[in-house]
N, CA, C and O atoms as CSV, one atom per row, in Angstrom:
chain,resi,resn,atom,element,x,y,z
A,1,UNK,N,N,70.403,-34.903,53.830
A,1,UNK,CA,C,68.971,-34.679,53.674
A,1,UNK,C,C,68.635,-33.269,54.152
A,1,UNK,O,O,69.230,-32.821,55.132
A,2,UNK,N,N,67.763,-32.584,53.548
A,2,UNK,CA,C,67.535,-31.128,53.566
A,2,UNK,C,C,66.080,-31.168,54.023
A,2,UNK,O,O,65.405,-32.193,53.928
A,3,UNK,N,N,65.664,-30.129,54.474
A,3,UNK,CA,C,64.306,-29.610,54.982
A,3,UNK,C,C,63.359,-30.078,53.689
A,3,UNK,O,O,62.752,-31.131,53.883
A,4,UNK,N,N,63.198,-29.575,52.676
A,4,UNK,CA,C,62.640,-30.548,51.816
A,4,UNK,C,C,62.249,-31.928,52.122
A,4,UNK,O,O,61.088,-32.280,52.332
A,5,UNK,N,N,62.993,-32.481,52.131
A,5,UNK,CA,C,63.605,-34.156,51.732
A,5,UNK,C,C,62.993,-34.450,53.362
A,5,UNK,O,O,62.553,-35.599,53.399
A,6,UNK,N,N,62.893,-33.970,54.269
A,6,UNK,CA,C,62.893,-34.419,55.919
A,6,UNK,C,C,61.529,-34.968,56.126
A,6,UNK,O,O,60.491,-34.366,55.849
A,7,UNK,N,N,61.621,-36.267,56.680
A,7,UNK,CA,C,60.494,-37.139,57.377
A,7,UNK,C,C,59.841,-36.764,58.221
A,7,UNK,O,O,58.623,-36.881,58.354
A,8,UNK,N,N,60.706,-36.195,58.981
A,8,UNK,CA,C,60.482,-35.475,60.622
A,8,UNK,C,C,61.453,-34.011,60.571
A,8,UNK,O,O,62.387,-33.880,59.779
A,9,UNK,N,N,61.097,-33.107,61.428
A,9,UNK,CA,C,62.073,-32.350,61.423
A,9,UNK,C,C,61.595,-31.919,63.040
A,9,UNK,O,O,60.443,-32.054,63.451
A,10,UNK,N,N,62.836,-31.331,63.919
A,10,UNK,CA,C,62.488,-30.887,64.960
A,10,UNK,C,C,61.971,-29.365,65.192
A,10,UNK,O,O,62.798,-28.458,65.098
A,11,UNK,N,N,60.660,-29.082,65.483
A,11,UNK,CA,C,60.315,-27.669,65.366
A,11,UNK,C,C,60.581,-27.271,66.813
A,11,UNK,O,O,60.535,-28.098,67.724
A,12,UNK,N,N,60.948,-25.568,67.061
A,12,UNK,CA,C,61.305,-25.236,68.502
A,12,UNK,C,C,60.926,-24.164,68.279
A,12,UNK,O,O,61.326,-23.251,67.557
A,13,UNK,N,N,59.939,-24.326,69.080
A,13,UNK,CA,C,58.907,-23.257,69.630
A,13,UNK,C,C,59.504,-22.401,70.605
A,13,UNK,O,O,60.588,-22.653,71.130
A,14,UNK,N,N,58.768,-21.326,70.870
A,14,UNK,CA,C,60.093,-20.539,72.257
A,14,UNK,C,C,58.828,-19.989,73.289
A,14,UNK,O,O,57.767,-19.539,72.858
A,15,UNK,N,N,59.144,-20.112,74.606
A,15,UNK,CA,C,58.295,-19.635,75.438
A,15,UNK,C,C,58.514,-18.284,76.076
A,15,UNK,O,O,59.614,-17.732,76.049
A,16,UNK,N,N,57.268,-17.674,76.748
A,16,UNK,CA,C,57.542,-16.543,76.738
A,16,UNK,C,C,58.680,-16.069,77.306
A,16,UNK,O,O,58.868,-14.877,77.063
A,17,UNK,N,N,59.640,-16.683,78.094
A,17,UNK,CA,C,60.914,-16.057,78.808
A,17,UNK,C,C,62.006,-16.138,77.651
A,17,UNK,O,O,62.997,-15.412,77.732
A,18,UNK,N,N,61.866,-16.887,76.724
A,18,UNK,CA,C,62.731,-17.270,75.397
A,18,UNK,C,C,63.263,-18.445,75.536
A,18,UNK,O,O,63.986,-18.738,74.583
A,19,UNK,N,N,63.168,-19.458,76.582
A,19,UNK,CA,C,63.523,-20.659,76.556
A,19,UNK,C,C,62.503,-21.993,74.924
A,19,UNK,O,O,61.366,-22.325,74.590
A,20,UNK,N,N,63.747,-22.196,74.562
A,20,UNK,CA,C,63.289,-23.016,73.363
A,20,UNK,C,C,62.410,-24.235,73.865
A,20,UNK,O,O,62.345,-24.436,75.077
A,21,UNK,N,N,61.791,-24.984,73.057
A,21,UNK,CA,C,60.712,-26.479,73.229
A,21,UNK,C,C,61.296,-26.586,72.110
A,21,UNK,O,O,61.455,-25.685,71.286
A,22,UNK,N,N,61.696,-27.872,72.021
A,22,UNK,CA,C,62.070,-28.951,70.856
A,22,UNK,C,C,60.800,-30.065,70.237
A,22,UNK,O,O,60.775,-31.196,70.723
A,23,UNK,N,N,60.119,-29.815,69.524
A,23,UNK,CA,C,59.163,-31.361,69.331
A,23,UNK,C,C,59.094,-31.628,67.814
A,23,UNK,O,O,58.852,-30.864,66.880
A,24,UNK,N,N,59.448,-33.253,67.861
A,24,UNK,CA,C,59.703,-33.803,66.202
A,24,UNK,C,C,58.614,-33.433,66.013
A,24,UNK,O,O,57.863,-32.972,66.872
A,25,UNK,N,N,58.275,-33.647,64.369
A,25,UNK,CA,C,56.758,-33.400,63.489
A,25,UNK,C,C,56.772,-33.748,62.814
A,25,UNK,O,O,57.961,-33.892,62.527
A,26,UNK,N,N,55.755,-34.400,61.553
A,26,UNK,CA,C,55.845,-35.310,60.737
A,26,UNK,C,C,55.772,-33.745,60.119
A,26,UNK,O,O,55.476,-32.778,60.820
A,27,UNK,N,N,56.173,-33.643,58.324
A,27,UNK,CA,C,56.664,-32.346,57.841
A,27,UNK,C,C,56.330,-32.339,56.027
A,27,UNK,O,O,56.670,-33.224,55.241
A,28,UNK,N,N,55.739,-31.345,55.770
A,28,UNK,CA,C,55.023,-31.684,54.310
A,28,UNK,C,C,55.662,-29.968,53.547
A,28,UNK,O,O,55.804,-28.888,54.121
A,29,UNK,N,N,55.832,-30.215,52.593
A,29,UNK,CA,C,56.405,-29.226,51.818
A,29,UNK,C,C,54.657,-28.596,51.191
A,29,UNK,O,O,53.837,-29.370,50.696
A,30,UNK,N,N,54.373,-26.889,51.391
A,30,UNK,CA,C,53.324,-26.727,50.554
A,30,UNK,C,C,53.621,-26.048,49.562
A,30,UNK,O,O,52.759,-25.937,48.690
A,31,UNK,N,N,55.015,-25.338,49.369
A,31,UNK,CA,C,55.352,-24.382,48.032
A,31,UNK,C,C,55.467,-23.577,48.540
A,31,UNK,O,O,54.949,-23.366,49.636
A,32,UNK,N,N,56.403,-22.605,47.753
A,32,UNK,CA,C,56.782,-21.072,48.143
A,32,UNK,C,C,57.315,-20.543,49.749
A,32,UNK,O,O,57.137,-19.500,50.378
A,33,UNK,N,N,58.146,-21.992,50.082
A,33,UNK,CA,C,58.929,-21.750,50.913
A,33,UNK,C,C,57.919,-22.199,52.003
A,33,UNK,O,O,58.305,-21.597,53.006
A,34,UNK,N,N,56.983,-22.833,52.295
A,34,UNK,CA,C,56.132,-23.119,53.213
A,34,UNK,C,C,55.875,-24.314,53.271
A,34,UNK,O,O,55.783,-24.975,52.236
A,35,UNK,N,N,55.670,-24.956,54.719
A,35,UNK,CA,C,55.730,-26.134,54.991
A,35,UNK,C,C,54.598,-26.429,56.422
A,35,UNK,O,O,54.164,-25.497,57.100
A,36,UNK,N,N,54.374,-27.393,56.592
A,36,UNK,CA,C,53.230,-27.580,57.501
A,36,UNK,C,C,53.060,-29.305,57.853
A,36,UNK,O,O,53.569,-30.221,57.207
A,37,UNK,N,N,52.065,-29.438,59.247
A,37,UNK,CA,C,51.587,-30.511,59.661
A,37,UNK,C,C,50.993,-29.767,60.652
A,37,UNK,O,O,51.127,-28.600,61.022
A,38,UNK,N,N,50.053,-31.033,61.134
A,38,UNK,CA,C,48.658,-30.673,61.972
A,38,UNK,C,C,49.068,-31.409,63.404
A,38,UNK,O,O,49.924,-32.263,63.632
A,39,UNK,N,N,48.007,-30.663,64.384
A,39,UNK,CA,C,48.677,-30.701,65.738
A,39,UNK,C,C,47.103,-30.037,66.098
A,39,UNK,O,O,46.292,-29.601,65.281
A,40,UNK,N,N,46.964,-30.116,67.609
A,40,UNK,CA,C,45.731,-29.974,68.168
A,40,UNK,C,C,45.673,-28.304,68.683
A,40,UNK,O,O,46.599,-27.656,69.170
A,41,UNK,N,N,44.767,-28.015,68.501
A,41,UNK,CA,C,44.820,-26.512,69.248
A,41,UNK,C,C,44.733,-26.141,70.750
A,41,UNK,O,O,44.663,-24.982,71.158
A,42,UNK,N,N,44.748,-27.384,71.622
A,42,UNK,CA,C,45.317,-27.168,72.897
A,42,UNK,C,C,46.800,-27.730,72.977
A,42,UNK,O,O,47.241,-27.858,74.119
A,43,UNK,N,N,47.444,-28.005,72.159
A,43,UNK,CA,C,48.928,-28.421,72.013
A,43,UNK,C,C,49.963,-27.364,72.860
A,43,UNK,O,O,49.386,-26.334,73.209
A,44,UNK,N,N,50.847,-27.416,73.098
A,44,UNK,CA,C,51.454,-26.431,73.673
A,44,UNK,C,C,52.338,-25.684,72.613
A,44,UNK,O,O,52.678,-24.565,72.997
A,45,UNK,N,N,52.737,-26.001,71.510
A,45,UNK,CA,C,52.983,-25.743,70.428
A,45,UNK,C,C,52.388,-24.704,69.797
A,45,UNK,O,O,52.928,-23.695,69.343
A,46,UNK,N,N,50.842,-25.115,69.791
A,46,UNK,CA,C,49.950,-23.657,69.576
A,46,UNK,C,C,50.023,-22.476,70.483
A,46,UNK,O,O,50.236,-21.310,70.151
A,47,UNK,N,N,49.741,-23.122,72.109
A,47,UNK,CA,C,49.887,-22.048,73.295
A,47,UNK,C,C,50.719,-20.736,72.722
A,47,UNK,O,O,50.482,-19.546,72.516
A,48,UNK,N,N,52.172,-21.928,72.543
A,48,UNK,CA,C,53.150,-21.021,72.468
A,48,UNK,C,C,53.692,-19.778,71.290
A,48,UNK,O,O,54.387,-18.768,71.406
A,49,UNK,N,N,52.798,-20.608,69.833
A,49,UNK,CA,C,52.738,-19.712,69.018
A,49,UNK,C,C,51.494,-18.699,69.140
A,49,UNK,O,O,50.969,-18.065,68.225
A,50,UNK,N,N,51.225,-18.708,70.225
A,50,UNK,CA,C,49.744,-17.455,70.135
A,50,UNK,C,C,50.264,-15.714,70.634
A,50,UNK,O,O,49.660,-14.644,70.558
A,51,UNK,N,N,52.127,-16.199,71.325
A,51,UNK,CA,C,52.649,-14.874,71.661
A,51,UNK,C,C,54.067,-14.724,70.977
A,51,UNK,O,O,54.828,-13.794,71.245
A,52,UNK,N,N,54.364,-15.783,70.018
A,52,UNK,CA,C,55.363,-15.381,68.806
A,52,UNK,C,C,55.153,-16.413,68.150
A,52,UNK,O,O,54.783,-17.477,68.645
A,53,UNK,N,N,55.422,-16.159,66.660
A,53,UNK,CA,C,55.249,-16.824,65.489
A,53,UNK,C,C,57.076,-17.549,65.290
A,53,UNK,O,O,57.442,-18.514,64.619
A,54,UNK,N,N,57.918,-16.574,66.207
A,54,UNK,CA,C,59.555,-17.613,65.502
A,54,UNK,C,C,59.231,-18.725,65.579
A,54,UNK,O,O,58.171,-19.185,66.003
A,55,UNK,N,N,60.333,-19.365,65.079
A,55,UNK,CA,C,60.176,-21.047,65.236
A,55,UNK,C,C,61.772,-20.893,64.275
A,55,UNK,O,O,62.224,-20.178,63.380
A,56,UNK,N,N,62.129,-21.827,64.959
A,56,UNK,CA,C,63.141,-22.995,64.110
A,56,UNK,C,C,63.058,-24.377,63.805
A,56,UNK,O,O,62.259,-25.033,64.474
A,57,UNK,N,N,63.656,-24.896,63.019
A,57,UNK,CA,C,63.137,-26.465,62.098
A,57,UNK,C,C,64.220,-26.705,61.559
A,57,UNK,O,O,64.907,-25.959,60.860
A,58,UNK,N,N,64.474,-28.206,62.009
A,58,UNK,CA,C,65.761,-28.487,62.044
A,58,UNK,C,C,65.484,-30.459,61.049
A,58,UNK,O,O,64.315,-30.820,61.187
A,59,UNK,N,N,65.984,-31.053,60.583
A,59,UNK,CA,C,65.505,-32.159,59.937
A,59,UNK,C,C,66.436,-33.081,61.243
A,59,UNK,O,O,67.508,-32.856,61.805
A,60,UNK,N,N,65.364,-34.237,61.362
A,60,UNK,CA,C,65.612,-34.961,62.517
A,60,UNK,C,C,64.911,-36.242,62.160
A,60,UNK,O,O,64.363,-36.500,61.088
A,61,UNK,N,N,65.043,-37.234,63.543
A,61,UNK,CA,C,64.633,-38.613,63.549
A,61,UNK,C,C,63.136,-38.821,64.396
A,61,UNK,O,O,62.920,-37.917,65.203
A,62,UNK,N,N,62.389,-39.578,64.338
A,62,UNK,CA,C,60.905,-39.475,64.864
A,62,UNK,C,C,61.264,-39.173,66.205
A,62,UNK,O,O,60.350,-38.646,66.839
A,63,UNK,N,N,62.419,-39.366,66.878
A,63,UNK,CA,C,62.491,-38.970,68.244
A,63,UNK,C,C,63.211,-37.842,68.486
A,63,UNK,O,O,63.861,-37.729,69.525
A,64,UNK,N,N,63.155,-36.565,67.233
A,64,UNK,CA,C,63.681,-35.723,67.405
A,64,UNK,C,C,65.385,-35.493,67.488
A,64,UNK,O,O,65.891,-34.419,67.814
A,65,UNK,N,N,66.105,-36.638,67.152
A,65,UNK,CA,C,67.302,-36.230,67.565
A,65,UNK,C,C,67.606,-35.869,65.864
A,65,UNK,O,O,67.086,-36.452,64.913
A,66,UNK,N,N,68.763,-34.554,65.791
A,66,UNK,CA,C,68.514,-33.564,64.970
A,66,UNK,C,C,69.480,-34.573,63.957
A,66,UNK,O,O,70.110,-35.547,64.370
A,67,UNK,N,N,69.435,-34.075,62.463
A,67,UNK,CA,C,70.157,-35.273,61.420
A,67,UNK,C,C,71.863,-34.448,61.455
A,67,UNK,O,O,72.026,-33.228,61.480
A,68,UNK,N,N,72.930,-35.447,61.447
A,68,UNK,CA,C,73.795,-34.889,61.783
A,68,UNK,C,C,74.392,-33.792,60.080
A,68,UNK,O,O,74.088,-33.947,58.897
A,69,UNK,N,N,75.188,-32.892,60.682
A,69,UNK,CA,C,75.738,-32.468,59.632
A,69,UNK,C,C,74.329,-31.079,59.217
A,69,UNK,O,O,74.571,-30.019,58.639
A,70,UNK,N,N,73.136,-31.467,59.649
A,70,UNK,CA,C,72.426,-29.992,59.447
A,70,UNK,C,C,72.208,-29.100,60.662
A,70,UNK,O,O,72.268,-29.473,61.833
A,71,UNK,N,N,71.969,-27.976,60.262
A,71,UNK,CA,C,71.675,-26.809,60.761
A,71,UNK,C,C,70.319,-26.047,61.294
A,71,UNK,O,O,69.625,-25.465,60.460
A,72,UNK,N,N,70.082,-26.047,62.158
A,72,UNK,CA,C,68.300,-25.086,62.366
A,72,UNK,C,C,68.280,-23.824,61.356
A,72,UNK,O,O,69.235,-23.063,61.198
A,73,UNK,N,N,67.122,-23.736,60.747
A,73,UNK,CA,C,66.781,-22.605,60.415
A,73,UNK,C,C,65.624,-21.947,60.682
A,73,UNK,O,O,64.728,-22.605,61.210
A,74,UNK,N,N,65.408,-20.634,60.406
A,74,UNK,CA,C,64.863,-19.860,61.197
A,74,UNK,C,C,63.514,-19.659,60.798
A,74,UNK,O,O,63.551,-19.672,59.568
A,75,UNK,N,N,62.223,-19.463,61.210
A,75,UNK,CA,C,61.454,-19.002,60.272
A,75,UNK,C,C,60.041,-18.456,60.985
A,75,UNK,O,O,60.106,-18.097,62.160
A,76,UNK,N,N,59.155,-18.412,60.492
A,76,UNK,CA,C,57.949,-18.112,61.171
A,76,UNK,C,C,56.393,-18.879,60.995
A,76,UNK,O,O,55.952,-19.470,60.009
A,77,UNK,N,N,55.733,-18.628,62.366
A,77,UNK,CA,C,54.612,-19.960,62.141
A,77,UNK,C,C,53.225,-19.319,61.801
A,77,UNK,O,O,53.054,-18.111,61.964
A,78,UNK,N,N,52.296,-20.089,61.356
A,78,UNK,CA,C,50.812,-19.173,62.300
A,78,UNK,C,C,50.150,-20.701,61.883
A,78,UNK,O,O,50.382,-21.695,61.195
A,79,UNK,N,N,49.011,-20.038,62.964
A,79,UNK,CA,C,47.961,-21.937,62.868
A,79,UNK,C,C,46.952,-21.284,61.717
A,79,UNK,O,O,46.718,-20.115,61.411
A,80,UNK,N,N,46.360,-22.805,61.116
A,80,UNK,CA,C,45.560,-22.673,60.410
A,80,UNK,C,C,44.261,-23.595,60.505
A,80,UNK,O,O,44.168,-24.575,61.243
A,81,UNK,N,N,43.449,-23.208,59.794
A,81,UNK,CA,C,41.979,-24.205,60.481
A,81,UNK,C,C,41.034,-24.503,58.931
A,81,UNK,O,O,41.400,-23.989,57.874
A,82,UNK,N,N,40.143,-25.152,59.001
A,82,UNK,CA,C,39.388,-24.686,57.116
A,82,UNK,C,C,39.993,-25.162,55.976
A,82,UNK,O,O,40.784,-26.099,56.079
A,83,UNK,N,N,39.761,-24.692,54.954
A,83,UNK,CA,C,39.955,-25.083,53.646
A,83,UNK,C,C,41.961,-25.436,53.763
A,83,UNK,O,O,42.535,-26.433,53.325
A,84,UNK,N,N,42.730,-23.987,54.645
A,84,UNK,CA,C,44.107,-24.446,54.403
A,84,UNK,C,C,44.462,-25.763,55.156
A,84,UNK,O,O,45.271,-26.557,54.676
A,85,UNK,N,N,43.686,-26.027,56.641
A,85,UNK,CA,C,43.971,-27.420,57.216
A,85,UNK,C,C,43.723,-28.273,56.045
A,85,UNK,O,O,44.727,-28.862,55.643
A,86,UNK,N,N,42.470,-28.516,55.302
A,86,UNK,CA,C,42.125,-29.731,54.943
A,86,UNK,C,C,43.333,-30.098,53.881
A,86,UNK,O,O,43.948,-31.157,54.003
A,87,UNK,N,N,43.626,-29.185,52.862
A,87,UNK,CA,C,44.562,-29.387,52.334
A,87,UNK,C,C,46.260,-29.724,52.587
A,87,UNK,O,O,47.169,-30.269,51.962
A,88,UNK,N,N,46.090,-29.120,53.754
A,88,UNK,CA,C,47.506,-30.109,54.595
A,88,UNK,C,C,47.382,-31.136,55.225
A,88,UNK,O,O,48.322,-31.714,55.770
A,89,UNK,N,N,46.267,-31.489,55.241
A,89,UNK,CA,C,45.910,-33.049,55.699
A,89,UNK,C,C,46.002,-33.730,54.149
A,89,UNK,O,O,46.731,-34.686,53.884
A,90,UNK,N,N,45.562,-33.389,53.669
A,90,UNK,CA,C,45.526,-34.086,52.216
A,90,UNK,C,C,46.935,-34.694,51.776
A,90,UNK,O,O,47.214,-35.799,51.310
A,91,UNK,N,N,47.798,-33.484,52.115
A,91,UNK,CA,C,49.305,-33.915,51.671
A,91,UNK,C,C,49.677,-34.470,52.738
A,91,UNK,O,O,50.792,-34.837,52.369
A,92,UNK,N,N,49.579,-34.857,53.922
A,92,UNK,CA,C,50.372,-35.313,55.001
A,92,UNK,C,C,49.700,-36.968,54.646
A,92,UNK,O,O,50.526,-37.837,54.926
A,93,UNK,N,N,48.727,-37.372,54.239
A,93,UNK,CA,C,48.170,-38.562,53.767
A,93,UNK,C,C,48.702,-38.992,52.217
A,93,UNK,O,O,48.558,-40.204,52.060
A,94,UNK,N,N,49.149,-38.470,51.298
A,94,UNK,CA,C,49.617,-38.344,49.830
A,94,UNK,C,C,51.250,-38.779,51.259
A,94,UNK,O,O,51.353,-39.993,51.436
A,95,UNK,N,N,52.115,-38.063,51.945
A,95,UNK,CA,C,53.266,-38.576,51.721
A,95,UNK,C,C,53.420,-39.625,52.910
A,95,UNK,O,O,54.365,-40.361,52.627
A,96,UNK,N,N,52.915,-39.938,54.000
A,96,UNK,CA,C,53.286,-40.669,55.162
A,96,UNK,C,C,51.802,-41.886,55.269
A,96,UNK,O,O,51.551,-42.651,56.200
A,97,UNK,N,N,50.938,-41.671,53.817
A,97,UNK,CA,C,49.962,-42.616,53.734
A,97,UNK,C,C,48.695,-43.204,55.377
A,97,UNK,O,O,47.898,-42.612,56.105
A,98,UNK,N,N,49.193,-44.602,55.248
A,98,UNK,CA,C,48.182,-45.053,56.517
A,98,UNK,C,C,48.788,-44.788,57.523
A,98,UNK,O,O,48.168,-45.179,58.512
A,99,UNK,N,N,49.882,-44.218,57.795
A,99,UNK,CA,C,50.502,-43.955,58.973
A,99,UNK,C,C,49.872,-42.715,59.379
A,99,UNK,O,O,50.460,-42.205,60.333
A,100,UNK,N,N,48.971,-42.130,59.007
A,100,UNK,CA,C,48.610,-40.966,59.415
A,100,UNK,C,C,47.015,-41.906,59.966
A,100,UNK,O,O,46.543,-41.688,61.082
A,101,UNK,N,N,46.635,-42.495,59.395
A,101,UNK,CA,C,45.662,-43.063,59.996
A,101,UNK,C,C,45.908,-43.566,61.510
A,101,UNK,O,O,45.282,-43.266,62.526
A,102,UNK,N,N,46.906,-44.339,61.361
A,102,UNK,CA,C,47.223,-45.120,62.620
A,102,UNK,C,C,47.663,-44.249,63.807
A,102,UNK,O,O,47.527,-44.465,65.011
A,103,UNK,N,N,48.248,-43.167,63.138
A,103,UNK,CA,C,48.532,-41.962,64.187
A,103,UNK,C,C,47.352,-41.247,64.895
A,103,UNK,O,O,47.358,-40.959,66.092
A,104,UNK,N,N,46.200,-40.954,63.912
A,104,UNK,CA,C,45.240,-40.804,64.588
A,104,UNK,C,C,44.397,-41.229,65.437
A,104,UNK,O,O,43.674,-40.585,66.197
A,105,UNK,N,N,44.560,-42.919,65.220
A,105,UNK,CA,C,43.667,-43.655,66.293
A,105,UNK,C,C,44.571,-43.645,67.546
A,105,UNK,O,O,44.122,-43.641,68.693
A,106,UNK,N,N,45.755,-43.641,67.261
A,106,UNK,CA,C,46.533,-43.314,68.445
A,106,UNK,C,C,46.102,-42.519,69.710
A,106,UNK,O,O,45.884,-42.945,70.844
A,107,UNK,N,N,46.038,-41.303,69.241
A,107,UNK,CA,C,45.889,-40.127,69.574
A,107,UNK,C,C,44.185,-40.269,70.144
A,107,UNK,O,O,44.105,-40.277,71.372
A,108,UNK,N,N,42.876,-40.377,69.411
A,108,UNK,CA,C,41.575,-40.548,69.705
A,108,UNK,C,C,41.818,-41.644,71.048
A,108,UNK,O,O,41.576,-41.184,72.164
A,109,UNK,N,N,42.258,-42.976,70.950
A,109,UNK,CA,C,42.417,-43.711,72.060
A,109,UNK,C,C,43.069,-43.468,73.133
A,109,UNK,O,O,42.744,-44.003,74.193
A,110,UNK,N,N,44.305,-42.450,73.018
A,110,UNK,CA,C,44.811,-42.226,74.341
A,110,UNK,C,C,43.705,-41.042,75.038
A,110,UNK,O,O,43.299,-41.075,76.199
A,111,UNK,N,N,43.254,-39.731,73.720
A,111,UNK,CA,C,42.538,-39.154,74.778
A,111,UNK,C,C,40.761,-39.476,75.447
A,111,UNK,O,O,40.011,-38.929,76.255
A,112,UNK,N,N,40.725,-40.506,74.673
A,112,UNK,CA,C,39.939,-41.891,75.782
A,112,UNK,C,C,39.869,-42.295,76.490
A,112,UNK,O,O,38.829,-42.508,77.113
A,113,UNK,N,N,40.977,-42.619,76.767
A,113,UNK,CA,C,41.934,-43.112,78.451
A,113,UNK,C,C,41.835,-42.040,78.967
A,113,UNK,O,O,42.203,-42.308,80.110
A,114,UNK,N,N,41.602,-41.003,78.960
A,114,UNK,CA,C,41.855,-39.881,79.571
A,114,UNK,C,C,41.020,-39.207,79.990
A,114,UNK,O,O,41.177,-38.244,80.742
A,115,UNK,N,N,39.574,-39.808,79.369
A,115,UNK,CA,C,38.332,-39.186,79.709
A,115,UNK,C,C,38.152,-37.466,78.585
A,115,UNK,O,O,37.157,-36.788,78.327
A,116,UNK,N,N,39.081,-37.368,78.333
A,116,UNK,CA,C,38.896,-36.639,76.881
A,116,UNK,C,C,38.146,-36.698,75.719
A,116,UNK,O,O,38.244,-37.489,74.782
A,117,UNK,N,N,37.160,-35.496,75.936
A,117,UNK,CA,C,36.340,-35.267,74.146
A,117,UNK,C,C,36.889,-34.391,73.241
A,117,UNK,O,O,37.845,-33.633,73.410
A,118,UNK,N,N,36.262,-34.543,72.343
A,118,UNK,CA,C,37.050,-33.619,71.021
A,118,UNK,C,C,37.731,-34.504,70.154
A,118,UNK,O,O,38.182,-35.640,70.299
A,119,UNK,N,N,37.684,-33.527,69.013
A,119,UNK,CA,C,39.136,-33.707,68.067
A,119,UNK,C,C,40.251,-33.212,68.838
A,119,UNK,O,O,40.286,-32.160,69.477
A,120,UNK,N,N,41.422,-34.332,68.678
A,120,UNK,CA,C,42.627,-34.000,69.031
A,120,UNK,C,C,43.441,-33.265,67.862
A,120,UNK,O,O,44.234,-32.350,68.085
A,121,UNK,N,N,43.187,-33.713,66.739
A,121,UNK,CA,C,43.848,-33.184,65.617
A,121,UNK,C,C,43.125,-31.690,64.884
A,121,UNK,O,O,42.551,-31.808,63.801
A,122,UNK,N,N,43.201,-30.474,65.489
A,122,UNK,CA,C,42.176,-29.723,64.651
A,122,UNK,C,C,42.302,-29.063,64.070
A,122,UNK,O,O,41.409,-28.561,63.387
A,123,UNK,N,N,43.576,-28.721,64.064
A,123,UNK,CA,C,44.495,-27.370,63.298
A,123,UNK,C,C,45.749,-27.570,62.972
A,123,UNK,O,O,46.414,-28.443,63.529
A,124,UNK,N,N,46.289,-26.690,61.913
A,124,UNK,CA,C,47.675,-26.928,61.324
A,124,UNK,C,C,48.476,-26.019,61.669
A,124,UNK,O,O,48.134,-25.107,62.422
A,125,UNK,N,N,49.590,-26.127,61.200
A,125,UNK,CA,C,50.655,-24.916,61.431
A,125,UNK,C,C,51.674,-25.138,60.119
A,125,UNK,O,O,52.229,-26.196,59.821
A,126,UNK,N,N,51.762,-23.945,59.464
A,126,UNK,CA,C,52.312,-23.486,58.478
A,126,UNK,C,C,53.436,-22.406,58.788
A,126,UNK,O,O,53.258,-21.257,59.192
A,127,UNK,N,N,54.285,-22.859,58.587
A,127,UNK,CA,C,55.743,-22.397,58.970
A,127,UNK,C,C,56.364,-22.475,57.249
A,127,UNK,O,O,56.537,-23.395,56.449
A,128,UNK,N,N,56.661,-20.303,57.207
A,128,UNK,CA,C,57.136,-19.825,56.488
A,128,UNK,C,C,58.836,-19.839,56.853
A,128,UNK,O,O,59.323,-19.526,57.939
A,129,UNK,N,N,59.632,-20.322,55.550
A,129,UNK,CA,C,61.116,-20.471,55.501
A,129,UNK,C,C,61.521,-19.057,55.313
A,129,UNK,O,O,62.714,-18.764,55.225
């Protein structure tokens, strides 16, 4: 199974000393070598892309462990918000359906428990191959 084809893939973000972050992601193909899913803009994911755009993406299992036999590849991120979010929400619902629903109430209820307002989900990230 190839980056294409991947359910999940593990994205690794790098912090400012260059130490990598590993975190699965649900993963949507948008064309022309670009790919995306949505994530909150206090995520650390974002933090970390606000002082480099690398990233690597690797095809993996919902718990991140990487699919055997592939390789990370390399690429670059930036967040997105507006007309390009809505449309990567659109496709992340077209391929992973009500599970994106259920993911969201997830997410609204834990940061409930938490005494948390806001959208948790508010922005995307589009990662060029």
């Amino acid at each position: 199974m190839g980056i294409d084809d991947a359910r999940y893939v593990v994205l690794t973000t790098f912090r400012r000393d260059g130490r990598p972050v590993p975190t699965p992601v649900w993963w949507v193909g948008l064309g022309d070598g670009e790919y995306g899913f949505s994530t909150g803009a206090a995520s650390g994911k974002v933090k970390r892309l606000a002082h480099t755009a690398r990233v690597t993406v690797q095809p993996s299992n919902a718990r991140g462990v990487v699919t055997p036999g592939s390789e990370p590849v390399e690429g670059t991120a930036r967040v997105v918000t507006g007309p390009e979010l809505e449309e990567l929400r659109r496709r992340l619902v077209a391929k992973y359906g009500i599970q994106t629903k259920l993911a969201a109430l997830a997410v609204k209820t834990r940061a409930a428990l938490k005494g948390e307002g806001g959208a948790a989900v508010d922005c995307g990230v589009v990662v060029k191959l």
